[in-house]
C-alpha positions in Angstrom: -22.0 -34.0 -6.8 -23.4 -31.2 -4.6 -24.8 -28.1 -6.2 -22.9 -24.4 -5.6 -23.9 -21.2 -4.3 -21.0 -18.5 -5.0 -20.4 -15.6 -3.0 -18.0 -12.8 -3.5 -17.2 -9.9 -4.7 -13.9 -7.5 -5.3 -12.1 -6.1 -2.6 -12.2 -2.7 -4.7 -16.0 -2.1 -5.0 -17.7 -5.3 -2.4 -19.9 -6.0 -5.1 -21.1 -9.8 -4.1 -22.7 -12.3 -6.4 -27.0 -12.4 -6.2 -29.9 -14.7 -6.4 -30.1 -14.3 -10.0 -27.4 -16.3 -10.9 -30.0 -19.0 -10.4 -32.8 -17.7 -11.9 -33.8 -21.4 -13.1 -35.5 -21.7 -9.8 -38.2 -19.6 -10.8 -39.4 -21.8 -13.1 -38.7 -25.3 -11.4 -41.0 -28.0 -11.6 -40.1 -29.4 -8.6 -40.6 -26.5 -6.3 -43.9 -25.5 -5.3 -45.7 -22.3 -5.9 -45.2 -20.8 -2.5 -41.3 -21.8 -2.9 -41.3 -20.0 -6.2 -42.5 -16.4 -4.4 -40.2 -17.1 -2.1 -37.4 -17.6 -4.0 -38.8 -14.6 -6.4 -38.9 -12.6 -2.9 -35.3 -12.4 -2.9 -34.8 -10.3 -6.0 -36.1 -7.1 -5.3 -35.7 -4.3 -7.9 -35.3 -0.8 -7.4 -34.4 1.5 -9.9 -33.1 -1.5 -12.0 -30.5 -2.7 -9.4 -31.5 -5.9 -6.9 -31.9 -4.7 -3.2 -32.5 -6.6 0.0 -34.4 -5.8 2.9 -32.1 -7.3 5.9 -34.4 -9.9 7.4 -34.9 -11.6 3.7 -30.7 -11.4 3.3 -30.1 -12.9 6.7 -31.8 -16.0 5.7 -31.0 -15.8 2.0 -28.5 -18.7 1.9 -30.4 -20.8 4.2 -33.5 -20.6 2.4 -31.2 -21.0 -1.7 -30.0 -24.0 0.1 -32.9 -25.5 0.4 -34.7 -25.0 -3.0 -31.1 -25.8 -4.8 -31.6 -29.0 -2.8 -35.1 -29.7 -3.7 -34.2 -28.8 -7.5 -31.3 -31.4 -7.7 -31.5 -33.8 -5.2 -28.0 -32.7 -3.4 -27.3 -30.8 -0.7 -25.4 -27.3 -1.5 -21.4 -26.4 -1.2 -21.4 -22.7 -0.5 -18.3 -21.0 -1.5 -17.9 -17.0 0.2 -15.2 -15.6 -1.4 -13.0 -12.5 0.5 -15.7 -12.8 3.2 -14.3 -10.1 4.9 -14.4 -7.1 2.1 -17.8 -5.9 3.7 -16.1 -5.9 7.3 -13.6 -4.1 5.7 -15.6 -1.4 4.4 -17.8 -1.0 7.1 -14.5 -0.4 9.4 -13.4 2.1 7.1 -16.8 3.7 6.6 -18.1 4.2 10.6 -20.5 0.8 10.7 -18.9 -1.7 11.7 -21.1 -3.2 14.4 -24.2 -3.2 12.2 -22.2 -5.2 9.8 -21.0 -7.3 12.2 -24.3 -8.2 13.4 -25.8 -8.8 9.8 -22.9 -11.1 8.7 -23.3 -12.8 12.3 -26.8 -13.8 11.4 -26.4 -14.5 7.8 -23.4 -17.2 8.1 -25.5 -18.8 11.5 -28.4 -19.3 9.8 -26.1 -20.8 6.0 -23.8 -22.4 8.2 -24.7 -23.4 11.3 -28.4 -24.2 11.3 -28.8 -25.6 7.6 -29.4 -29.3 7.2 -29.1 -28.7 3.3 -25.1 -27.6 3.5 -22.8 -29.9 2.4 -19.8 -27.9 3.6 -19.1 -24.5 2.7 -15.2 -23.0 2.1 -14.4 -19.2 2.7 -11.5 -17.3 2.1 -10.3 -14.2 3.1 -7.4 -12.1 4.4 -8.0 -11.8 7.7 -8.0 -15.1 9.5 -11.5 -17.1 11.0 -12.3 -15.6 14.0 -14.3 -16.6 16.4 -14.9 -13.6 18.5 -16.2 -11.6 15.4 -18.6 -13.2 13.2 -18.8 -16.5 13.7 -19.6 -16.8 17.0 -21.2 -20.5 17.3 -19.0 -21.6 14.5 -16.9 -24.0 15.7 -15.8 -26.6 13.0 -13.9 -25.1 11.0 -10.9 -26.2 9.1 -8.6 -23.3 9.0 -5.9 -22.9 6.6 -3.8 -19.7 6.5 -0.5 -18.5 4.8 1.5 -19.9 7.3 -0.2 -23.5 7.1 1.4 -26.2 4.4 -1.8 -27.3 2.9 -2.7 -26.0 0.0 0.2 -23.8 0.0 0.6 -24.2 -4.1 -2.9 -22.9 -4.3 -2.6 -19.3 -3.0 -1.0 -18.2 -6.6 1.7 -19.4 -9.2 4.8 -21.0 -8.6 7.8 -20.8 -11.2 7.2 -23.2 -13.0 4.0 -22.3 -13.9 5.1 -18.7 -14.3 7.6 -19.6 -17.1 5.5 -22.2 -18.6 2.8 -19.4 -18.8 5.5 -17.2 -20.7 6.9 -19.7 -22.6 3.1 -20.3 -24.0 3.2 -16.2 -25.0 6.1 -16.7 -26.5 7.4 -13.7 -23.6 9.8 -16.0 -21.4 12.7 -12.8 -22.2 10.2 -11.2 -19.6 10.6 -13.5 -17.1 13.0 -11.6 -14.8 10.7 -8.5 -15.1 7.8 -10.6 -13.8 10.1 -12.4 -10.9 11.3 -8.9 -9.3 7.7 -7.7 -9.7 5.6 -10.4 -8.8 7.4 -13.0 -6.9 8.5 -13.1 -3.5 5.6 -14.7 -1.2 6.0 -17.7 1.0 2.8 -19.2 1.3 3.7 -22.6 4.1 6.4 -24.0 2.6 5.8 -22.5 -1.5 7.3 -19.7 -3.2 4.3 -17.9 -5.1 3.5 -15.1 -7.7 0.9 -12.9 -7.2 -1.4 -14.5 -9.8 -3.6 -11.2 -10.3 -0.6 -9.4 -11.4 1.2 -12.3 -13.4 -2.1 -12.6 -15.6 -2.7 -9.0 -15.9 0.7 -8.3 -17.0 1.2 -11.0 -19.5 -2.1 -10.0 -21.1 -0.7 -6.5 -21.4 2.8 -8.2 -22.8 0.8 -9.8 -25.6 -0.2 -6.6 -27.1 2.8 -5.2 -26.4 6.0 -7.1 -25.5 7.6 -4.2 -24.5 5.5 -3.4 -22.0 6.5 -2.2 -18.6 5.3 -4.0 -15.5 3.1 -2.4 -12.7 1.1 -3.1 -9.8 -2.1 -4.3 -10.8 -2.8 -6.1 -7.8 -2.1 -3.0 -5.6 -4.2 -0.7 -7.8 -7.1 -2.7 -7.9 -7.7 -2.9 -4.4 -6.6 0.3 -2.8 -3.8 1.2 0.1 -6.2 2.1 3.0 -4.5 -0.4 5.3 -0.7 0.9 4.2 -2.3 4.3 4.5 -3.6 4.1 8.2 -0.3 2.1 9.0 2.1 5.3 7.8 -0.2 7.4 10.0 0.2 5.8 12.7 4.1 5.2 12.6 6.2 6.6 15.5 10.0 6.9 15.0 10.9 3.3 16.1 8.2 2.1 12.9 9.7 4.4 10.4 13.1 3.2 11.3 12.0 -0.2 10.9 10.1 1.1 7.5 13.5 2.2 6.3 14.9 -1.2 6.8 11.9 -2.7 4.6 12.5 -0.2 1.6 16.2 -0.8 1.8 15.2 -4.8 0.8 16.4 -6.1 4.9 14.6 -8.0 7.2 12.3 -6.9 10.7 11.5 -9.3 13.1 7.7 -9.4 14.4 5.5 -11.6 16.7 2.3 -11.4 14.7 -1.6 -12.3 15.4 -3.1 -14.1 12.8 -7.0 -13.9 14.7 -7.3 -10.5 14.3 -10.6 -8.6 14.1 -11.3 -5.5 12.3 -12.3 -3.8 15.6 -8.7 -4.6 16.9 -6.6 -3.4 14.4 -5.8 -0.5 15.1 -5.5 -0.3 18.4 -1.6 -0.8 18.4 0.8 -0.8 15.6 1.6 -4.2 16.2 -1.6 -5.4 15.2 -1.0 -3.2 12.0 2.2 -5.4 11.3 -0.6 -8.3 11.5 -3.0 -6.8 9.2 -0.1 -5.8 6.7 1.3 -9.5 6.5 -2.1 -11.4 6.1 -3.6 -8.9 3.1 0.4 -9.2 1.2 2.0 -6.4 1.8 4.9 -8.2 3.4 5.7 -11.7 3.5 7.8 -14.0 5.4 11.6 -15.6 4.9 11.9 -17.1 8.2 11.0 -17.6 11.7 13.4 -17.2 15.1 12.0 -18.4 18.3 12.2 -16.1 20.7 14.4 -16.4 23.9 12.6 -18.1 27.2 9.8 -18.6 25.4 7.7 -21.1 23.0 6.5 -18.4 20.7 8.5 -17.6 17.0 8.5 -14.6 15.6 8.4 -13.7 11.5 11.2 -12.8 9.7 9.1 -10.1 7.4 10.1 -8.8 4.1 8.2 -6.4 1.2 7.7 -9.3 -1.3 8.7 -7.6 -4.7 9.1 -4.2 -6.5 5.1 -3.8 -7.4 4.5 -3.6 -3.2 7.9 -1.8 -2.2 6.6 1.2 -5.0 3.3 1.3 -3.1 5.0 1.6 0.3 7.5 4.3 -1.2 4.4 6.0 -2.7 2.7 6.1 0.7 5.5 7.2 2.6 6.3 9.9 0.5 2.7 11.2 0.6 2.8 11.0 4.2 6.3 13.0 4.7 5.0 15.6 2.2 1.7 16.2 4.9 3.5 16.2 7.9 6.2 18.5 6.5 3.3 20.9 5.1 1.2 20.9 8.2 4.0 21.8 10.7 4.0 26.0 10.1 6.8 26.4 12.7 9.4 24.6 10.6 8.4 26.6 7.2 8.4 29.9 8.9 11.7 29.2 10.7 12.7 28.1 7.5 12.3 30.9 5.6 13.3 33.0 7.7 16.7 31.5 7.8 17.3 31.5 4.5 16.4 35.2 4.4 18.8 36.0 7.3 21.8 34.0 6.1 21.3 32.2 9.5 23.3 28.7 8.2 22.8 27.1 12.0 19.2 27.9 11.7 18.7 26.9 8.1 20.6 23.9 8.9 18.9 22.9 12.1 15.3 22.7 10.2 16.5 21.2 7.7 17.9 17.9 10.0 14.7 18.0 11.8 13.1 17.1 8.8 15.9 14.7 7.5 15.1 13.1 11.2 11.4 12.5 10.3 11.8 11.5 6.7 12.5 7.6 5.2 16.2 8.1 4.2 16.2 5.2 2.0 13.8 6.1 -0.1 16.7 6.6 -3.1 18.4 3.6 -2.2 18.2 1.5 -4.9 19.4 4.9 -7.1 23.2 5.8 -8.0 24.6 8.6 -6.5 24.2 11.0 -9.1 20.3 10.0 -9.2 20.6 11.2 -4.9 21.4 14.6 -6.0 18.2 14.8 -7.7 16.6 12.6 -4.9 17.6 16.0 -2.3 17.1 18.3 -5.2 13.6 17.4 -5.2 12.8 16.9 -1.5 14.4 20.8 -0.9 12.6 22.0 -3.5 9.0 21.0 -1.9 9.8 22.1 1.1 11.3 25.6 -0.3 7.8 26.1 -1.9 6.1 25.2 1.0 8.0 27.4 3.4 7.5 30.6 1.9 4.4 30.5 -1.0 5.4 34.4 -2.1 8.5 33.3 -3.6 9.1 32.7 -7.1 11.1 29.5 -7.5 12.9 28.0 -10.5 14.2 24.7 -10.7 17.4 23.6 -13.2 16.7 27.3 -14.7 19.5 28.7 -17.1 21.8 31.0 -15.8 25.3 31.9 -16.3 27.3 29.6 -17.4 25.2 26.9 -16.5 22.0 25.3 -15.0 21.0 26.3 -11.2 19.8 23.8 -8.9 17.1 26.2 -7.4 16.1 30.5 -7.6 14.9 32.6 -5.7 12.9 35.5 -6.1 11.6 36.8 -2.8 8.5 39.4 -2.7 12.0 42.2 -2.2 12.8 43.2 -5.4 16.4 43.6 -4.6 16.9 39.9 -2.8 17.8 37.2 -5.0 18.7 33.4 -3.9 20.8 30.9 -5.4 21.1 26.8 -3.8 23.4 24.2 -5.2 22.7 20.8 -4.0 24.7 17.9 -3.5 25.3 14.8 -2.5 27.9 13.3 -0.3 28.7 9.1 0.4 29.9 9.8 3.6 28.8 12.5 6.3 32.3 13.4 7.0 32.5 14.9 3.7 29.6 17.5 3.8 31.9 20.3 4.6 33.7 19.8 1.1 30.7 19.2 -0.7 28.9 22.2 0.4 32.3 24.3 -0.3 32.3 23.3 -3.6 28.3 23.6 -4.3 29.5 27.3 -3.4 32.7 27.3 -5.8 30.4 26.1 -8.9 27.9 28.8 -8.1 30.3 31.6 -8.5 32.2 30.4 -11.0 29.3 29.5 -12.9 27.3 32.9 -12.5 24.6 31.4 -11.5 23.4 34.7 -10.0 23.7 36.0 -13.1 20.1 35.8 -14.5 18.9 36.9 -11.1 21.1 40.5 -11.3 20.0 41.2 -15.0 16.5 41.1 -12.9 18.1 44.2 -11.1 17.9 41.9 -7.6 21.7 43.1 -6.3 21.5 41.8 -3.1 22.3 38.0 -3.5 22.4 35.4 -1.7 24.4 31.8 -2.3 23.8 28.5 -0.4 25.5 25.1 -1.3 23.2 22.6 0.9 25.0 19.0 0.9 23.3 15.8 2.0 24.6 12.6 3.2 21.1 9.9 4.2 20.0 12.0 7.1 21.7 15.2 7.8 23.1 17.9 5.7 25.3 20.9 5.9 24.6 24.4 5.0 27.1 26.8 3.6 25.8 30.2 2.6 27.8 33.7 1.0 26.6 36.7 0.3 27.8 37.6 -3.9 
């Protein structure tokens, strides 16, 4: 049986596994003193932490080939595992090309040029490529998501999942653990995300009430969903909204990306976001007058969907913040009792926005949905005003008050929600109705603010209407 040098490290931090691990080769009889310094030239300590100068890594493999196969007799399997985490950092960090050219030389000289390999298997989430780093390279086995063999291999399939909570005595949490974790088509499988399936039935053993999360996701960090959502134009976030609302987008992907490529369309983001799990496939359709098949591409389960809700509301809340025409028009408006004006911002944001964010929420959950989303932008649009949220007034609970830097202005908004867009008119007539009969101004005028203003703002996905009275 050939002997095993391991390679790898976590996506997370890129730590990768060192010479150490066989540390027996320092004291081998069957190596000879000048192989021993060698060997013992690999570790290098600095501050207590093993460092490498670059020409001793390039040929570091190589050269633990060789005395691993003078120490047992066999020639060496190599196993690099998530080859491309140091690619990946070094594309979000600014040196990619160095990296590049160090991994280049590194896997020639383990891989191509070592008459003490056995074979060697790598994996990663960006498919073998041969215009990046392994130039020379050229027999490879590849075997991707999309491929059947091995398919079983990528994580757990149901079976296993139940048997697994079975075991725990847990299997009442077996639908928590299917809408988080399931949903990925690896060839022609259905698979868990094992990371997450493990890490959540520890957590259930200690506490079987225990809610899930994405422990896969928050491990490894959303830089790729991150530079995606920047980079969305209207037609993306349309097709966004149709991945949060659970449906289906259509995409011809590349599966021989390199790191150096990906962003230089949003189609090649698509790519990147399917091959590192963020969306997964339920079909193929072959596209007309033409050999080619594009993916039917869905978000897999609940722990990614949260992520990509997560992200797209960070991004909505920046754009929204950075663009100081819309706030001061804004605020303005609202000042004025200009409901066109107020209006008209408003819908321009509602344009730019996911409006499915909410969508697995009942309608009285929407309310609060729009509740919240005005509320940010109120605070952001004005930051001298003193704004209360579900504050105690009247004969009731507000929506939202305002106290503007005039001591005799005063603001009231009712939100609401509306099914259907034809109804806004109503709904904002009657967000008007509750705050009067409610006297929801009422806190504002023992203030001695006399001069009040009342808005009842409906919403219906993306628009809204705006009603305002002066009390």
């Amino acid at each position: 049986m050939a002997h095993s040098v391991w390679t790898g490290g976590s996506r997370h931090t890129g730590r990768a596994a060192l010479p150490h691990k066989n540390i027996h080769l320092a004291d081998s009889d069957r190596l000879t003193q000048i192989e021993k310094e060698q060997y013992k030239g690999l570790m290098i300590l600095k501050n207590g932490k093993l460092v490498f100068d670059k020409d001793k890594l390039v040929s570091s493999l190589q050269l633990l080939s060789q005395l691993l196969y003078k120490h047992y007799g066999q020639k060496t399997v190599i196993l690099i595992d998530e080859y491309d985490v140091p690619l990946d950092k070094a594309f979000q960090n600014g040196y990619y090309k160095e990296m590049v050219s160090l991994i280049r030389a590194l896997f020639g000289q383990a891989l191509k040029t070592n008459e003490f390999l056995q074979f060697a298997v790598l994996t990663g989430c960006l498919r073998v490529s041969k215009e990046s780093i392994f130039t020379g390279l050229n027999n490879f086995e590849i075997n991707s998501i999309v491929d059947i063999d091995h398919d079983e291999q990528f994580g757990f399939t149901d079976d296993e999942v139940r048997k697994l909570l079975s075991d725990y005595d847990r299997i009442e949490r077996y639908p928590d653990v299917k809408e988080w974790y399931d949903g990925y088509r690896f060839g022609n499988a259905d698979i868990y995300c094992p990371w997450d399936v493990i890490n959540f039935a520890k957590k259930l053993l200690s506490d079987k009430d225990a809610r899930p999360s994405a422990f896969w996701i928050n491990s490894s960090g959303n830089d790729m969903v991150k530079c995606f959502i920047d980079k969305a134009d209207q037609t993306t976030r349309d097709e966004l909204e149709k991945l949060v609302a659970g449906e289906a987008i259509e995409k011809l992907l590349r599966l021989d990306l390199t790191y150096d490529e990906i962003d230089k369309t949003i189609d090649n983001l698509w790519s990147v976001l399917f091959t590192t799990g963020y969306l997964t496939k339920v079909g193929e359709v072959k596209l007309p007058d033409s050999e080619s098949y594009a993916y039917k591409l869905v978000i897999p389960n609940k722990a990614v969907r949260e992520v990509f809700v997560l992200q797209i509301q960070e991004w909505f809340k920046a754009v929204v913040a950075n663009d100081n025409d819309i706030m001061k028009l804004l605020s303005e408006a609202i000042l004025e009792k200009d409901d066109a004006q107020i209006q008209r911002q408003l819908n321009i944001v509602m344009g730019r926005m996911i409006s499915v964010l909410d969508t697995k929420a009942p309608d009285d959950m929407k309310e609060n949905f729009y509740h919240g989303l005005l509320l940010g932008l109120l605070r952001g649009s004005n930051p001298d005003w003193l704004i209360k949220s579900n504050r105690e007034s009247g004969d009731g609970f507000s929506d939202i008050l305002i106290k503007p830097e005039d001591p005799d202005a005063g603001i009231v908004i009712e939100v609401k929600y509306s099914k259907e867009i034809k109804e806004l008119d109503k709904a904002c007539e009657a967000a008007v109705t509750q705050i009067k009969e409610k006297r929801y101004d009422e806190a504002l005028k023992d203030e001695g603010r006399c001069d009040i203003l009342a808005y009842g703002i409906a919403f219906s996905r993306k628009r809204c209407k705006v009603v305002g009275e002066r009390l």
